[in-house]
C-alpha positions, 0 to 999 in steps of 0.5 A, a space after each residue: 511527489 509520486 501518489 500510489 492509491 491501491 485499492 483491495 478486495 480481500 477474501 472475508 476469510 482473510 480480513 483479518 490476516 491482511 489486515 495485520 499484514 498490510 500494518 507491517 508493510 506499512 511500518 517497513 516501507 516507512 522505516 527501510 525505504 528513505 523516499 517512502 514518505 506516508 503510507 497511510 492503510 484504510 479500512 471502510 467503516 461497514 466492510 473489513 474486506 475493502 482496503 484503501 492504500 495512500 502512499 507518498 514517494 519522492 518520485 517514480 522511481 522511488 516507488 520502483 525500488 520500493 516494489 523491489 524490496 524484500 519486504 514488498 516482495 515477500 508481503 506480496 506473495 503472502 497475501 496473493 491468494 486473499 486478494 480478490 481484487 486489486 486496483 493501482 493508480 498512480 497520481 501526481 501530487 501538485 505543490 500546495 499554491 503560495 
């Protein structure tokens, strides 16, 4: 499996805002994109403004389509001025040992 973990900084001002817009983006990978496996949206305990992203493809090129998506691309565009940083790292997700 291809891991994705996205690491936010949000503008205080639009915590709130993200936070219902990262919740639909999540819903809409999971349900429209059949290789999108887990996306998963946290939050830390003592900062609204710090957002951490675990998503599971099947591959690279699963997570390729996925930023070619109309609802990543419009989710994308509507939270770039709230974003006051952003960290993408992508992983290789072994199988478990027998």
């Amino acid at each position: 499996m291809f891991i994705i973990a996205v690491e936010f900084k949000i503008h205080p001002a639009n915590a709130d805002q993200f936070r219902e817009m990262i919740l639909k983006q999540a819903a809409n990978s999971l349900a429209l994109e059949p290789d999108c496996h887990q996306f998963d949206v946290c939050f830390a305990i003592d900062d609204p403004t710090h957002c951490f992203l675990y998503e599971k493809y099947t591959d690279a090129a699963a997570f390729e389509i996925h930023k070619n998506t109309p609802h990543f691309i419009q989710f994308s565009d509507d939270v770039a001025p709230w974003i006051q940083s952003k960290e993408v790292k992508s992983w290789k997700c072994l199988p478990s040992p027998s």
